[in-house]
C-alpha positions, 0 to 999 in steps of 0.5 A: 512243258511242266505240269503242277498237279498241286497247285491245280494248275497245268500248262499246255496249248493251241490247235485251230490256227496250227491246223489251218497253216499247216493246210495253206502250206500243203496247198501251196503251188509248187515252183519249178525252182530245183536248186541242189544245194542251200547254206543253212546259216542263220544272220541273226545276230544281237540288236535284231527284233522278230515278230513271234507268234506262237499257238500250242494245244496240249492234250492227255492224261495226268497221272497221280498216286493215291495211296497204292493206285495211280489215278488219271485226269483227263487234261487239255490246255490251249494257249496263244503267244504274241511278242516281240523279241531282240536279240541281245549281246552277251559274252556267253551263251545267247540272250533276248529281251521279250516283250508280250502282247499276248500270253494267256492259256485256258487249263481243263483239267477233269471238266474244270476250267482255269485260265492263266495270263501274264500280268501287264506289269510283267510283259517284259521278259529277258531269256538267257541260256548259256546250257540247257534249260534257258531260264527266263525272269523279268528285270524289274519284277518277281515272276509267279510261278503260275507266270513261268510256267505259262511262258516256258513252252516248248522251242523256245524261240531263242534257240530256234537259230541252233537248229540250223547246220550253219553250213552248205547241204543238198537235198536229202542230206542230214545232221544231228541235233545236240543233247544240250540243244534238245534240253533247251528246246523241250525243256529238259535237264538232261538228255541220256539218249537222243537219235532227232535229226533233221533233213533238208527235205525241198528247195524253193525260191523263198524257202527250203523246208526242213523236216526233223525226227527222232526221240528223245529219253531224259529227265525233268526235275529228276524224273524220267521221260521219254519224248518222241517228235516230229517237226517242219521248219523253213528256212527263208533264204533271202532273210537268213533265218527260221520264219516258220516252225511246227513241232509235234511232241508226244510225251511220256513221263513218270510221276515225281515229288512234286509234279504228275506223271504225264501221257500226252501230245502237244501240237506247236506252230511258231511265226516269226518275221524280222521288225524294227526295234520296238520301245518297250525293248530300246532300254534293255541291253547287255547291262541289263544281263550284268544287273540281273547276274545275282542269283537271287534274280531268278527267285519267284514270287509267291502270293497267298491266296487270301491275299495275307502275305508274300514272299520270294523262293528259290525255284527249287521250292513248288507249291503243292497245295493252299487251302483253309489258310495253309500253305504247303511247299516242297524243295526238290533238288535234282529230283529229291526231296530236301524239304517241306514247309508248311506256311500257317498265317494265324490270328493277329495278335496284340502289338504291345503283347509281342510272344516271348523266344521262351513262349515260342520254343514251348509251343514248337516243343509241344507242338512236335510232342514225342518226335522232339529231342532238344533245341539246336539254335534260337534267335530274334531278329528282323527282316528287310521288311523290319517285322520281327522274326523269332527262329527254333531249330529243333532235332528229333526222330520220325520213324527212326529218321533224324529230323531237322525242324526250323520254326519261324513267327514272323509278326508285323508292327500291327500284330499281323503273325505268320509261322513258317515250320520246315522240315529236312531230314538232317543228311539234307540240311546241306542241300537246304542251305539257306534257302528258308533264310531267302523266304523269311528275308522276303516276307512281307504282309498284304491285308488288312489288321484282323481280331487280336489272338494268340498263335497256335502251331500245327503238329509236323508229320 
């Protein structure tokens, strides 16, 4: 589970019902029943809906840098999960097609309370994974990054049926669970070393009950992290499938770039019963997958939060903060930094007075001050939208670093201007690619006209 200290935001999750299931299981009246040996293989195959139902609670600390100390929050996040999920056909990998009823989670960070839901329009969610991380959008809208975050929660039910050996076990006998597998599940993008297992622990008539266990050390978003666990699953022999999950994680993981360090422990129940096919999901199939093959399908949509502009970015990029009508972002690539970019939505200006290139590499020239060197490129042009779109690209020196800046005012018809200023020191650029391109492609205002003025631009440090 990612946490975003930036954005104010985190997310984990439920406890009471987790609880409350595990007890009607422990009290449950014990069959004679003593088979010795069950076959551990999943029918689930494409076409087929489940009913899921998940409850998580995620509760410790978040830990920050400021300046020379590292600072702590107390934190803790419940959340609740109902969809229904069809298994999809797909020439690699697996795939599935959710639709939710439920996903909402209430964040308590440091005594301040938040709550984050996913929008109805958006309640239709396809997840494919073809090697670790599964990546989850919706087909016929950008998700927020607020929104992935709250459906990316640890044993992604699509994975679930991996769990199982897919062949014949006794009693007390064991199997290994692969680093792909393990990065699926608890979110990682890469394992270094692993030891979970799990064991047939009990037969039943209508289940054997599965324990799992080890630790997990790895890394997400380049940054290490080390995950000990403890799971119980049921197997229902007469369904041929997982109907029942519970997994207890407690994490440790070092502060990155863009996200805290967490210590913390997170407690997970999952239900899951066969259904017939749902409506929402009867038009989504394989050429659903095909039309969502573009890269650019996995972009989120970002949103001001006074309601100004949005855009679309790759997920490389992470919100750190928007206040005071400044947004600041940061592009990580397997654990660096590649880029900043400060986001400034200034006044409105005179449609019939539009600012001139000239204008505009004087001011981002003033604006850098003694850190400019020379301008690298200039342009005009437009976007998708049709808003006119001015571009310098400056170099210069920072302490010693050669800097690549790129400066972008991008005005509407009606005089509405924002300017978009990235930063990438130039052994970077390459790693950048075209990822501010894809931002200012998107660009699109949402308010109202404002009082005619002219740009100002902030200095870059």
């Amino acid at each position: 589970m990612r946490f975003h200290a930036a954005r104010e935001h985190s997310r984990s999750f439920g406890r009471r019902a987790f609880l409350a299931a595990a007890v009607v299981v422990a009290c449950s009246p014990l069959s004679a029943f003593a088979a010795e040996s069950i076959d551990l293989t999943s029918s689930v195959v494409p076409g087929e809906t489940a009913k899921v139902s998940v409850v998580l609670e995620v509760a410790g600390l978040l830990k920050f840098k400021n300046q020379d100390e590292t600072k702590s929050l107390p934190t803790a996040v419940t959340a609740r999960f109902n969809y229904d999920e069809k298994r999809l056909p797909t020439a690699e990998g697996l795939a599935a097609a959710r639709v939710y009823r439920t996903a909402e989670a209430k964040v308590e960070i440091n005594k301040q309370v938040s709550e984050n839901r996913l929008r109805p329009e958006h309640a239709v969610v396809v997840v494919r994974s073809t090697d670790a991380q599964p990546e989850m959008l919706c087909p016929t809208d950008r998700l927020t990054a607020d929104e992935l975050d709250l459906v990316q929660v640890p044993a992604n039910s699509l994975l679930l049926e991996q769990l199982l050996p897919g062949r014949e076990l006794a009693i007390g006998e064991t199997w290994k669970h692969s680093d792909d597998l393990l990065c699926g599940l608890l979110n990682l993008d890469a394992v270094s070393l692993s030891d979970v297992q799990s064991e047939l622990a009990e037969i039943r008539p209508d289940a054997a009950r599965i324990e799992m266990k080890g630790t997990v050390q790895g890394a997400i978003g380049g940054v290490a992290t080390e995950i000990a666990l403890t799971g119980r699953y049921k197997f229902d022999p007469e369904k041929r499938r997982i109907t029942w999950f519970a997994l207890l994680l407690k994490e440790v993981r070092s502060i990155g770039h863009v996200e805290p360090g967490v210590e913390m422990q997170a407690r997970l129940q999952m239900l899951l019963e066969p259904t017939s096919e749902v409506r929402e999901l009867a038009g989504v199939s394989e050429s659903t997958l095909e039309s969502l093959a573009a890269p650019e399908a996995l972009n989120i949509r970002y949103e001001s939060l006074g309601g100004r502009y949005s855009f679309e970015h790759e997920r490389r990029w992470h919100v750190m903060t928007d206040r005071d009508g400044v947004l600041s972002m940061r592009l990580v690539d397997r654990g660096e930094l590649v880029a900043q970019c400060n986001v400034t939505a200034v006044p409105t200006a005179d449609p019939a007075k539009k600012p001139t290139l000239t204008q505009f590499q004087a001011d981002v020239s003033k604006s850098l001050g003694k850190n400019f060197r020379q301008f690298t490129k200039a342009g005009e042009s437009q976007n998708s939208i049709g808003h006119n779109v001015l571009r310098a690209e400056a170099v210069g020196t920072v302490e010693g670093l050669d800097i690549t800046w790129i400066y972008y005012l991008v005005q509407s018809p009606d005089g509405r201007q924002v300017v978009f200023a990235f930063t990438c020191e130039q052994p970077m650029l390459e790693r950048m690619a075209a990822a501010d391109e894809a931002i200012i492609h998107s660009l699109r205002f949402t308010e109202p006209t404002q009082t005619a003025a002219q740009p100002t631009l902030a200095p870059q440090r």
